[in-house]
mmCIF file of the N, C-alpha and C atoms, coordinates in Angstrom:
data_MODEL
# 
_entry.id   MODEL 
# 
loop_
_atom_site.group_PDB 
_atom_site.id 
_atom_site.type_symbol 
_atom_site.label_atom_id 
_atom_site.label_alt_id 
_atom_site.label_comp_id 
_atom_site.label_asym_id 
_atom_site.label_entity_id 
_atom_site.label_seq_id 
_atom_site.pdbx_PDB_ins_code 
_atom_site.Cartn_x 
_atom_site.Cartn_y 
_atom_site.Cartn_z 
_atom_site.occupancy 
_atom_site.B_iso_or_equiv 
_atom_site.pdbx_formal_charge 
_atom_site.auth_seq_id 
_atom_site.auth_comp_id 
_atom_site.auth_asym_id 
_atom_site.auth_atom_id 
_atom_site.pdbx_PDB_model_num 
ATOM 1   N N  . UNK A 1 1  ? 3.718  30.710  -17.693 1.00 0.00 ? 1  UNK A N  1 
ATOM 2   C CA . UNK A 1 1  ? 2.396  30.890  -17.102 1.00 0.00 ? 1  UNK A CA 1 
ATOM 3   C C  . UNK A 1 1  ? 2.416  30.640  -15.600 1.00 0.00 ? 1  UNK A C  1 
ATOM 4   N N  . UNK A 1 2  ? 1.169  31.277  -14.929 1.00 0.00 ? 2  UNK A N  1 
ATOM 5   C CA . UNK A 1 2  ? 0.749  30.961  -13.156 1.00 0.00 ? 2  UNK A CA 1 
ATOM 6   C C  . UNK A 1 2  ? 0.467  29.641  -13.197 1.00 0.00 ? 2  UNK A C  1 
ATOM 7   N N  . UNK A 1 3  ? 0.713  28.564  -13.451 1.00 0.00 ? 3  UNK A N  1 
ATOM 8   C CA . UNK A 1 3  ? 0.706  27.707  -13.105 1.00 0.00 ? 3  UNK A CA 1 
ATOM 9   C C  . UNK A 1 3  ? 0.829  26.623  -11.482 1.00 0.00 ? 3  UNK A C  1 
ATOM 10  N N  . UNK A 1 4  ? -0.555 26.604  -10.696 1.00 0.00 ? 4  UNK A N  1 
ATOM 11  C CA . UNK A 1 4  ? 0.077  26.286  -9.361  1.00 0.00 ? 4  UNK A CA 1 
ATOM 12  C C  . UNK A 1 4  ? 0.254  24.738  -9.039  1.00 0.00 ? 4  UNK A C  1 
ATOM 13  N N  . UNK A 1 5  ? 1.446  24.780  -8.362  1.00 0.00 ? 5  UNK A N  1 
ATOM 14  C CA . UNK A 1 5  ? 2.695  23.713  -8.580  1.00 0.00 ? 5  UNK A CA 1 
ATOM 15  C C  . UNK A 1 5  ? 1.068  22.715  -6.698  1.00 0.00 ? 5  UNK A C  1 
ATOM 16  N N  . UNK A 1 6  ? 1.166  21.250  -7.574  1.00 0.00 ? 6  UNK A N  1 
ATOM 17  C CA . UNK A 1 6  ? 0.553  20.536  -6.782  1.00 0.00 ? 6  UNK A CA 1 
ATOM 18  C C  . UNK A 1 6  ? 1.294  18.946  -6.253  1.00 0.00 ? 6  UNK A C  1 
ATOM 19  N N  . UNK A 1 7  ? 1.725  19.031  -4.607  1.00 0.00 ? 7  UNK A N  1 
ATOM 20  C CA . UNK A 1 7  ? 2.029  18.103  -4.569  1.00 0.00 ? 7  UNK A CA 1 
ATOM 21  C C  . UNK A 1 7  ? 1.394  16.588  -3.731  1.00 0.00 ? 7  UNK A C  1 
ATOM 22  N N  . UNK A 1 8  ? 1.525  15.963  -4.209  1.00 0.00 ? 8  UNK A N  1 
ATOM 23  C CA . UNK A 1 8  ? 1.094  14.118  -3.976  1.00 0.00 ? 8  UNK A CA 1 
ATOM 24  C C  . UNK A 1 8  ? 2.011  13.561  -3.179  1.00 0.00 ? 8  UNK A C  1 
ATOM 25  N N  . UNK A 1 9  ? 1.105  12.644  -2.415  1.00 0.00 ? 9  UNK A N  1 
ATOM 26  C CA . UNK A 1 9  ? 2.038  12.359  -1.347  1.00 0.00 ? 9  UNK A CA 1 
ATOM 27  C C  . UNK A 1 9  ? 1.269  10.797  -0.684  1.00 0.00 ? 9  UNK A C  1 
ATOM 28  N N  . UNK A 1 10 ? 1.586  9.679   -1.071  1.00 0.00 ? 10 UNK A N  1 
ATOM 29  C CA . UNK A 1 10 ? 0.607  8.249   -2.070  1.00 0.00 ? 10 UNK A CA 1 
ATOM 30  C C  . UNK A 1 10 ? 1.361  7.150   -0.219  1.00 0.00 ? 10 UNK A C  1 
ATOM 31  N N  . UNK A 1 11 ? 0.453  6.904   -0.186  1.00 0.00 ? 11 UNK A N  1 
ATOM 32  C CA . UNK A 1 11 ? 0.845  5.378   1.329   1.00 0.00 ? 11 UNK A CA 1 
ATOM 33  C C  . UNK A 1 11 ? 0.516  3.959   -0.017  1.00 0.00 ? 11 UNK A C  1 
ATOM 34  N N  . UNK A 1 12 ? 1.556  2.875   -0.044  1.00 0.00 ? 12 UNK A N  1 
ATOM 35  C CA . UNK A 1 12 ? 0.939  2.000   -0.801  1.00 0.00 ? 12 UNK A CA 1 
ATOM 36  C C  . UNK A 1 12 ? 1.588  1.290   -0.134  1.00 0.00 ? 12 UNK A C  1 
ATOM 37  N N  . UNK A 1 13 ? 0.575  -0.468  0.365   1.00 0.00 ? 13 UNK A N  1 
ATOM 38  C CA . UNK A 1 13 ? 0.436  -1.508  0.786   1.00 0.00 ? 13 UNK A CA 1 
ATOM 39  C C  . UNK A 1 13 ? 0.798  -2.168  -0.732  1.00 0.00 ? 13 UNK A C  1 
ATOM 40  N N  . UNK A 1 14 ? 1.384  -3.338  -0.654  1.00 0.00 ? 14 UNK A N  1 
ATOM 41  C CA . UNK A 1 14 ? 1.886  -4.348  -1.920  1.00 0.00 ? 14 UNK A CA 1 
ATOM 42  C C  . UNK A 1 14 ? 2.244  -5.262  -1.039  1.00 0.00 ? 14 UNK A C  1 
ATOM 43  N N  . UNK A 1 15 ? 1.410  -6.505  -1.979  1.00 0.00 ? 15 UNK A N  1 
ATOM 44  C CA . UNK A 1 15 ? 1.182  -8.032  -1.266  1.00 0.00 ? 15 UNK A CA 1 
ATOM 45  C C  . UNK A 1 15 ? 1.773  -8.949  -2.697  1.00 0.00 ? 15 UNK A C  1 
ATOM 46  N N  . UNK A 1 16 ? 2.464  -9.559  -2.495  1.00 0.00 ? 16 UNK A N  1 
ATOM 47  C CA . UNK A 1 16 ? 2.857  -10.834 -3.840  1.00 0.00 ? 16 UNK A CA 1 
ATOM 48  C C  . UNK A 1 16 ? 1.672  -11.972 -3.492  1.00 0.00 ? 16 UNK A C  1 
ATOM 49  N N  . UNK A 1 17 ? 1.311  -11.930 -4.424  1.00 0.00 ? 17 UNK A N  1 
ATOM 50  C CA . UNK A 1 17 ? 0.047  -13.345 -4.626  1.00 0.00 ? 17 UNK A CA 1 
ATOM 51  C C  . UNK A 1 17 ? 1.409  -14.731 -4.298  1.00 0.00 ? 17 UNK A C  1 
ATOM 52  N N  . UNK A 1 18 ? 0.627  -15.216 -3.345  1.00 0.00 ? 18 UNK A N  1 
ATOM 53  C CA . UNK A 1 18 ? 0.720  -16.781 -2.878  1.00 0.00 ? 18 UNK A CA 1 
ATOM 54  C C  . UNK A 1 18 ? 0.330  -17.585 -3.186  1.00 0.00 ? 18 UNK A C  1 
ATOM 55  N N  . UNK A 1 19 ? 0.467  -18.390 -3.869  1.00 0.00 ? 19 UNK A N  1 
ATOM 56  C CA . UNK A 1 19 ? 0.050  -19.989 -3.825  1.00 0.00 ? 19 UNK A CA 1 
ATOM 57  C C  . UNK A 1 19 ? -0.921 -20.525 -2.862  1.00 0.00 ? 19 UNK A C  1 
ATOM 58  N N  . UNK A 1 20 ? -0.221 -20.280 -1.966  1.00 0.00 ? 20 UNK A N  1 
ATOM 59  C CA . UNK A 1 20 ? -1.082 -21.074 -0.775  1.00 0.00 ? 20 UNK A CA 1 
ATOM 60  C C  . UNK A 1 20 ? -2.215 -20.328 -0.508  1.00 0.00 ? 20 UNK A C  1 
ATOM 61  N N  . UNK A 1 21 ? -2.217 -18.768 -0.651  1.00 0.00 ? 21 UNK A N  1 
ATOM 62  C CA . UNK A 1 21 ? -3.957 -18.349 -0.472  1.00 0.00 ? 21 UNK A CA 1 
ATOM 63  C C  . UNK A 1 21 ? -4.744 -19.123 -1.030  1.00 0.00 ? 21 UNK A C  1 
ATOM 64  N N  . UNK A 1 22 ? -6.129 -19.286 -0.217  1.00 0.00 ? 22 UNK A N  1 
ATOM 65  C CA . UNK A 1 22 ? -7.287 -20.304 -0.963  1.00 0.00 ? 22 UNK A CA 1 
ATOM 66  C C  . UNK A 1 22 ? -8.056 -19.319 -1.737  1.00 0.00 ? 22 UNK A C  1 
ATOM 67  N N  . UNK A 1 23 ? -8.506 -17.852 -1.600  1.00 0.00 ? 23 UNK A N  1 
ATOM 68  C CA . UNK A 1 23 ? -8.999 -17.065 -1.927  1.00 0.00 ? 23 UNK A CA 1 
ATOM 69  C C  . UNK A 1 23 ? -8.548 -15.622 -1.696  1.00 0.00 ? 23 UNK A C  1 
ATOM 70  N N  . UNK A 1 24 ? -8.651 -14.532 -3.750  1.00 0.00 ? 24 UNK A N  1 
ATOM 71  C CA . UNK A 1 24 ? -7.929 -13.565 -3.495  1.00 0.00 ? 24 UNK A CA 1 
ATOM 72  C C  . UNK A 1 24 ? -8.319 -12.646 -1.985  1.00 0.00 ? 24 UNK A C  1 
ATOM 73  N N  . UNK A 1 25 ? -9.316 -12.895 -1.532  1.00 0.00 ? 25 UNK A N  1 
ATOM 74  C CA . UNK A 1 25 ? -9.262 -12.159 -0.311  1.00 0.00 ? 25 UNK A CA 1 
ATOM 75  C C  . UNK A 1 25 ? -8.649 -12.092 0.593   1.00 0.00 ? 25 UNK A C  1 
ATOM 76  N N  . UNK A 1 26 ? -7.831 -12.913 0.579   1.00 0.00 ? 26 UNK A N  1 
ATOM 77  C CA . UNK A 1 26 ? -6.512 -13.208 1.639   1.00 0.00 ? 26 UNK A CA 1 
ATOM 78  C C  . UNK A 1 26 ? -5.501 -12.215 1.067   1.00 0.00 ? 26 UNK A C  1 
ATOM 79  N N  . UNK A 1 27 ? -5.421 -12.088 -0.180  1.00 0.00 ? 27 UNK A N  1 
ATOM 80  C CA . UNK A 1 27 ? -4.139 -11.364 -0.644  1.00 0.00 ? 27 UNK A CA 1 
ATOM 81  C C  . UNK A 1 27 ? -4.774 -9.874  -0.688  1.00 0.00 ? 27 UNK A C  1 
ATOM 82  N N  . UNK A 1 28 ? -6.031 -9.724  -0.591  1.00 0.00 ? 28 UNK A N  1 
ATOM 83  C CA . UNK A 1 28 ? -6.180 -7.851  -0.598  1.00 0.00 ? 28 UNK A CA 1 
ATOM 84  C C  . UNK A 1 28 ? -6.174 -7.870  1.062   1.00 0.00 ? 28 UNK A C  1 
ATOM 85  N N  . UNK A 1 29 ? -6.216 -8.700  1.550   1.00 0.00 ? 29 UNK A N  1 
ATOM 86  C CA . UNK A 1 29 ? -5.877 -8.373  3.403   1.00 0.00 ? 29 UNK A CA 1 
ATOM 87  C C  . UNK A 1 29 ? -4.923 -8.203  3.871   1.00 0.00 ? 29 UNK A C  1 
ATOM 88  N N  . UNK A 1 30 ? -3.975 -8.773  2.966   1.00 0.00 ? 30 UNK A N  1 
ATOM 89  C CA . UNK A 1 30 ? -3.028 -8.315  3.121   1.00 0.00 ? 30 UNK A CA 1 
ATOM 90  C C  . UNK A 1 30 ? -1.821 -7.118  2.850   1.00 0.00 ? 30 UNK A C  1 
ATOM 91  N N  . UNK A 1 31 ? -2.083 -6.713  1.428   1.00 0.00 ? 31 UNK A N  1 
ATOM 92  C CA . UNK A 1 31 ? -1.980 -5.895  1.075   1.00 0.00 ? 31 UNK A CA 1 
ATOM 93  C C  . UNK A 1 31 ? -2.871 -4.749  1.500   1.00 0.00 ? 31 UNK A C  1 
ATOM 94  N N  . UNK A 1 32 ? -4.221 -4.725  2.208   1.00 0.00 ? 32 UNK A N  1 
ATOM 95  C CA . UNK A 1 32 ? -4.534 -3.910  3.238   1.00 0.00 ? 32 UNK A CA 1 
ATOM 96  C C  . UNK A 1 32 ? -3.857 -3.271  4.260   1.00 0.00 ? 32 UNK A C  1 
ATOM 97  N N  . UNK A 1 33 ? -3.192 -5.035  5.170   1.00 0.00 ? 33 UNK A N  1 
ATOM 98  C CA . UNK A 1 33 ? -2.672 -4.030  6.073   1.00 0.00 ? 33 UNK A CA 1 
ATOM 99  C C  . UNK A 1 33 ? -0.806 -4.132  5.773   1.00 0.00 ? 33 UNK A C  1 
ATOM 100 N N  . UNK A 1 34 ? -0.638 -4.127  4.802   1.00 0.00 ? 34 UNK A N  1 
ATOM 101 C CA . UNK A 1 34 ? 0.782  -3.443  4.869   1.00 0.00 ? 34 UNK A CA 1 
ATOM 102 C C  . UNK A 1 34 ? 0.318  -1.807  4.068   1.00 0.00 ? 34 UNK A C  1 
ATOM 103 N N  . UNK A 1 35 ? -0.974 -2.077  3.600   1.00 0.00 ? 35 UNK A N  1 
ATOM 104 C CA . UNK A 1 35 ? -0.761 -0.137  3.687   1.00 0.00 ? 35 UNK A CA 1 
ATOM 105 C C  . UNK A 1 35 ? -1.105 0.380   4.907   1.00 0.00 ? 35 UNK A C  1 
ATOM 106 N N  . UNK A 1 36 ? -1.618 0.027   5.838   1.00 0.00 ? 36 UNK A N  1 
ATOM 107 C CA . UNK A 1 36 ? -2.055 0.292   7.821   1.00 0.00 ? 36 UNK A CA 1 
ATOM 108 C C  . UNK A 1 36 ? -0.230 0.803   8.042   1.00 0.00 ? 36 UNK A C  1 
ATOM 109 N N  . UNK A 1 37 ? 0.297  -0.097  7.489   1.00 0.00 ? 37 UNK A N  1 
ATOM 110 C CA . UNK A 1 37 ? 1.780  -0.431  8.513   1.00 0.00 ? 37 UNK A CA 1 
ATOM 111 C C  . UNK A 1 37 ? 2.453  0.817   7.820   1.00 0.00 ? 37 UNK A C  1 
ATOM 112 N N  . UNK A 1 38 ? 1.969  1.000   6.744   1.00 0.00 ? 38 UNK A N  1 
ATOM 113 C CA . UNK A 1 38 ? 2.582  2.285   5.423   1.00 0.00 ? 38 UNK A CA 1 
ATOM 114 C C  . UNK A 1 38 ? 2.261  3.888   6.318   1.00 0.00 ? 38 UNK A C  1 
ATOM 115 N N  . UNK A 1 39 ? 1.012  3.681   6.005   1.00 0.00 ? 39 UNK A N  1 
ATOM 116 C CA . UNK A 1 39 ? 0.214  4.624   7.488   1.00 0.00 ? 39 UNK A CA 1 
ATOM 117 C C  . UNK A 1 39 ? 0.671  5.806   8.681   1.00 0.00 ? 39 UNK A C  1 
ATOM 118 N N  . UNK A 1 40 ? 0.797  4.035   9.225   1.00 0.00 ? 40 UNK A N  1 
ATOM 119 C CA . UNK A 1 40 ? 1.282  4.090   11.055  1.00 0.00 ? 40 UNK A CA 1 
ATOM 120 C C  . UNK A 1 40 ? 2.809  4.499   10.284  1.00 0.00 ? 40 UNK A C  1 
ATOM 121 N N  . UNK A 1 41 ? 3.838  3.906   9.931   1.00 0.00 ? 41 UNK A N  1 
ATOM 122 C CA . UNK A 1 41 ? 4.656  4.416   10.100  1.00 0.00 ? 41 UNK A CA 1 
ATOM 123 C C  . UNK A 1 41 ? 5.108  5.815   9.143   1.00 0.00 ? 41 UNK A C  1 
ATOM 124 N N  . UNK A 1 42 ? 4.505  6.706   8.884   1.00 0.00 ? 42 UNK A N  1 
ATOM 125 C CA . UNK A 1 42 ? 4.494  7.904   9.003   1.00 0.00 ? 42 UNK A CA 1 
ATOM 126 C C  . UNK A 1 42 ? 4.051  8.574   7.337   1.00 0.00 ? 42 UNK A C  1 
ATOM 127 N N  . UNK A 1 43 ? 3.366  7.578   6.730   1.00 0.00 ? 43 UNK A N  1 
ATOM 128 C CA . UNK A 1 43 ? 2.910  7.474   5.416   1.00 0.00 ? 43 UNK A CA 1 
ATOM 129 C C  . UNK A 1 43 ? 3.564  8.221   4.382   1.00 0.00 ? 43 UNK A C  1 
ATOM 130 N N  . UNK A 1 44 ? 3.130  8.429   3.062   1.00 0.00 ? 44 UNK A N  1 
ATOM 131 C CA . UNK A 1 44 ? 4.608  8.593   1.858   1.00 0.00 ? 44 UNK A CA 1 
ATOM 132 C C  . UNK A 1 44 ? 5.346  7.944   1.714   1.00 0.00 ? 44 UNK A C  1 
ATOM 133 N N  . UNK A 1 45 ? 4.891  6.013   1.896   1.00 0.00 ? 45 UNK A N  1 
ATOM 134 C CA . UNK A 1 45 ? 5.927  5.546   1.631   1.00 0.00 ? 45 UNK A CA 1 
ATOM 135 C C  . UNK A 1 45 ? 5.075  4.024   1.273   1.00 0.00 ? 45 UNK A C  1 
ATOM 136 N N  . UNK A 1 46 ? 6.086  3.028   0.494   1.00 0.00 ? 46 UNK A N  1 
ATOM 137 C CA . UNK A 1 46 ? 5.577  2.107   0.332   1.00 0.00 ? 46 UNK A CA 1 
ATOM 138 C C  . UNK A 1 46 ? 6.220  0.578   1.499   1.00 0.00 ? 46 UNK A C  1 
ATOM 139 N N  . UNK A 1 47 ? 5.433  -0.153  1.660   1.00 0.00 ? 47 UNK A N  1 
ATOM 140 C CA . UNK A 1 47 ? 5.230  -1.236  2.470   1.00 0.00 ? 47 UNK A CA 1 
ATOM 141 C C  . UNK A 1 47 ? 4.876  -2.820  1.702   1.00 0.00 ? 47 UNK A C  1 
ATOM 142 N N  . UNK A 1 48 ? 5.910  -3.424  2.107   1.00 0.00 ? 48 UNK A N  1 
ATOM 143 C CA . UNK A 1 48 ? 5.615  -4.953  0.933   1.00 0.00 ? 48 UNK A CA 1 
ATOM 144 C C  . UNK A 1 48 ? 5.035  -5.478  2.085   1.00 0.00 ? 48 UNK A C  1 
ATOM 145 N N  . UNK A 1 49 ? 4.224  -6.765  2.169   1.00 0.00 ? 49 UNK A N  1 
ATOM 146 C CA . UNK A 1 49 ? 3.233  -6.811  2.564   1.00 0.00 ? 49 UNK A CA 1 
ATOM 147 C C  . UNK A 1 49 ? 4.420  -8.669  2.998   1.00 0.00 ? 49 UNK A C  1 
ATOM 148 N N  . UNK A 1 50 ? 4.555  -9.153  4.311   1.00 0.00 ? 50 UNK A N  1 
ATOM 149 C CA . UNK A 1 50 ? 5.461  -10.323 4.565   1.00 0.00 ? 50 UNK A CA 1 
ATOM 150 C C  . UNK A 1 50 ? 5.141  -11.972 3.944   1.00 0.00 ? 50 UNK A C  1 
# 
């Protein structure tokens, strides 16, 4: 069959939960901006978050 071929192309930020965060909002900020850094550096790619 015509089947039309579709492609994806995904930026993902990934943060490891810390201990020391006091609240998860620290850890989606971070994992925010390592997807920024995913982004900026030329996106399609994944970024662990330091």
């Amino acid at each position: 069959p015509n089947t039309p071929q579709v492609t994806l192309r995904i930026s993902v930020g990934v943060a490891p939960l810390n201990p020391q965060m006091s609240h998860y909002r620290e850890w989606l900020k971070s994992a925010d901006l390592a997807l920024y850094k995913a982004k900026k550096a030329g996106r399609n790619r994944t970024e662990v978050a330091a």
